[in-house]
N, C-alpha and C positions, 0 to 999 in steps of 0.2 A: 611271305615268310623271309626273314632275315637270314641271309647265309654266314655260318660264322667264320674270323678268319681262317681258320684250316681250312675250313671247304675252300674256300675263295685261293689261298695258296695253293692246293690241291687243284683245283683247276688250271689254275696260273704255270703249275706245272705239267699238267698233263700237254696243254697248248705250244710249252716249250720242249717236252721231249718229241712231242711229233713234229713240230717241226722242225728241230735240230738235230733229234737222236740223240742218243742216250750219251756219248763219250763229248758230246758238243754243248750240250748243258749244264750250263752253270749257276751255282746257287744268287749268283748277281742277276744270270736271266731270269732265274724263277721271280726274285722278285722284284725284278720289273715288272715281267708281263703280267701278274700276281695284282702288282700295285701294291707291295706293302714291302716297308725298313726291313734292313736286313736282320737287323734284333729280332724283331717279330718274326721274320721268316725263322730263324737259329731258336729261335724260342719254342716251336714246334716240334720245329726238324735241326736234328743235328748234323744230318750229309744230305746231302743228294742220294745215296743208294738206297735209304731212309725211308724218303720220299718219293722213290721212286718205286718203292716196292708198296707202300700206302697207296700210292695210286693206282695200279696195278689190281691189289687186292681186293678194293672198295669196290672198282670195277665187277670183277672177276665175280664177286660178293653180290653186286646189283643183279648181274644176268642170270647167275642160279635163281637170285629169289623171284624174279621175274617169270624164269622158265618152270621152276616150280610150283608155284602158281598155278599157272594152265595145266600141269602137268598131275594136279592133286583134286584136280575141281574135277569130283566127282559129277556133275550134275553136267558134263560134254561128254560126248561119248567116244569111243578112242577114235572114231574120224577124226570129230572135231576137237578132240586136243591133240593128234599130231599134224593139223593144220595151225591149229593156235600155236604151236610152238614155234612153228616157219615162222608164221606171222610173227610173232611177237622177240624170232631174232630178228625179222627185218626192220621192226620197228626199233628195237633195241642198239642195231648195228645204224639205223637212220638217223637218230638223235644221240649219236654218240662216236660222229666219226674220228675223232683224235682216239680215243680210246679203241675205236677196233683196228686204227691202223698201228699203235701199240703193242695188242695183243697179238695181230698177224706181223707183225716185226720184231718179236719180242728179243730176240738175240742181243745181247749187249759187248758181247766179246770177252764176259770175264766168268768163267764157268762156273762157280760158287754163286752168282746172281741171277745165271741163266736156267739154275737147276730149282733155285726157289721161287722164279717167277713159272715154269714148268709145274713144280707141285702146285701154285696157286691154280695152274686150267687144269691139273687133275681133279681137281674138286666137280669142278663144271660137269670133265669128259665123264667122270665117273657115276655122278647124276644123272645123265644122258643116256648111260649104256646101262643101266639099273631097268630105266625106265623104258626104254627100247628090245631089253630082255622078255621085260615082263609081257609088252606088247607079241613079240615075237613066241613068245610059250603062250598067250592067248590066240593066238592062229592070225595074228593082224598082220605080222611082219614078214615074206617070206621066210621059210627055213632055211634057206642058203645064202640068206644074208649075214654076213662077217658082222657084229655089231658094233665092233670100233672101228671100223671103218667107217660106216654110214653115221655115227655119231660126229666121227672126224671132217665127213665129206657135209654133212648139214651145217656143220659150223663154218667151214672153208667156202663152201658153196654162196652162203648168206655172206660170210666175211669176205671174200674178195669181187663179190658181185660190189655190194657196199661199198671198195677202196676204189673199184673203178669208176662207177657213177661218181663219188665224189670228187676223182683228178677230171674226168669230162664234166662236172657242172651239172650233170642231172639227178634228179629226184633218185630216190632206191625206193621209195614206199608209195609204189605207185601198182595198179591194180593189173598193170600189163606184165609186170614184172613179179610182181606177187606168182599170178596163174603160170609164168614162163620156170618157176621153181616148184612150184606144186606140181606141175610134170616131172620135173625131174625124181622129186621126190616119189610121184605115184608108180613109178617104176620099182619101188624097195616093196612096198604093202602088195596084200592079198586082196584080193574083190571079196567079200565076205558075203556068205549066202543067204536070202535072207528067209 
């Protein structure tokens, strides 16, 4: 499948906000790393904050529909979609390390940017704790568990497990590490009776 040039900018940028940060990037870096005229970049995108906030989104946009997904397939049963869900941020956060070191960096230092990339993970956090509610009033989720918090610590948990394997060099979607969070996790749920 052909990627068209946005995408292709769109990543070009994502690769240069993470490795620059956001106040260090510039629309000349985007495309370079991009590989494409700066016409064609302006032809898109008219700023950086533009494009910085498309990338962001798209992201933000990918992981709901992803966690989604497991989260509506009726035919798992609530084990195994609030394992599918781990799994499927570790995979998500595996194949997508510029992007989650983004999202756990998101700060840009200019408050009117930092407040709209904020409602972009409301979307996410709010999908999460719906869905973690509903768990929790069905008798799966402890009752004394805070629900935005454990929404918050499942994403932080998967997200900075993710930024450190990838400054050390090793895998994240590996089977030792999957089981090393699925405890952490089984500590929030109820043993259900059967």
């Amino acid at each position: 499948m052909a990627t068209s040039k946005k995408d292709q900018i769109a990543q070009g940028a994502l690769t240069a906000f993470a490795q620059l940060g956001y106040s260090e990037t510039t629309m000349d870096a985007i495309a370079e790393v991009a590989q494409v005229a700066k016409g064609t970049l302006y032809y898109h995108f008219s700023t950086k904050e533009e494009l910085f906030l498309y990338v962001i989104e798209k992201g933000v946009k990918m992981l709901i529909y992803h966690v989604d997904s497991v989260m509506q397939n009726e035919e798992l049963s609530l084990d195994e979609r609030m394992l599918n869900v781990l799994d499927e941020h570790l995979r998500f956060f595996s194949e997508n390390h510029e992007l989650c070191f983004l999202l756990l960096s998101v700060f840009t230092g200019d408050e009117q940017r930092d407040l709209t990339v904020a409602n972009l993970l409301t979307g996410y956090f709010t999908m999460m704790e719906t869905y973690l509610k509903q768990m929790q009033e069905q008798g799966y989720i402890r009752p004394d568990i805070e629900i935005g918090t454990l929404a918050s610590g499942l994403f932080g948990m998967v997200g900075f497990t993710a930024i450190r394997k990838q400054y050390r060099k090793e895998p994240l979607d590996t089977q030792e590490n999957r089981h090393t969070l699925r405890c952490f996790l089984a500590g929030m749920l109820q043993a259900k009776q059967s």
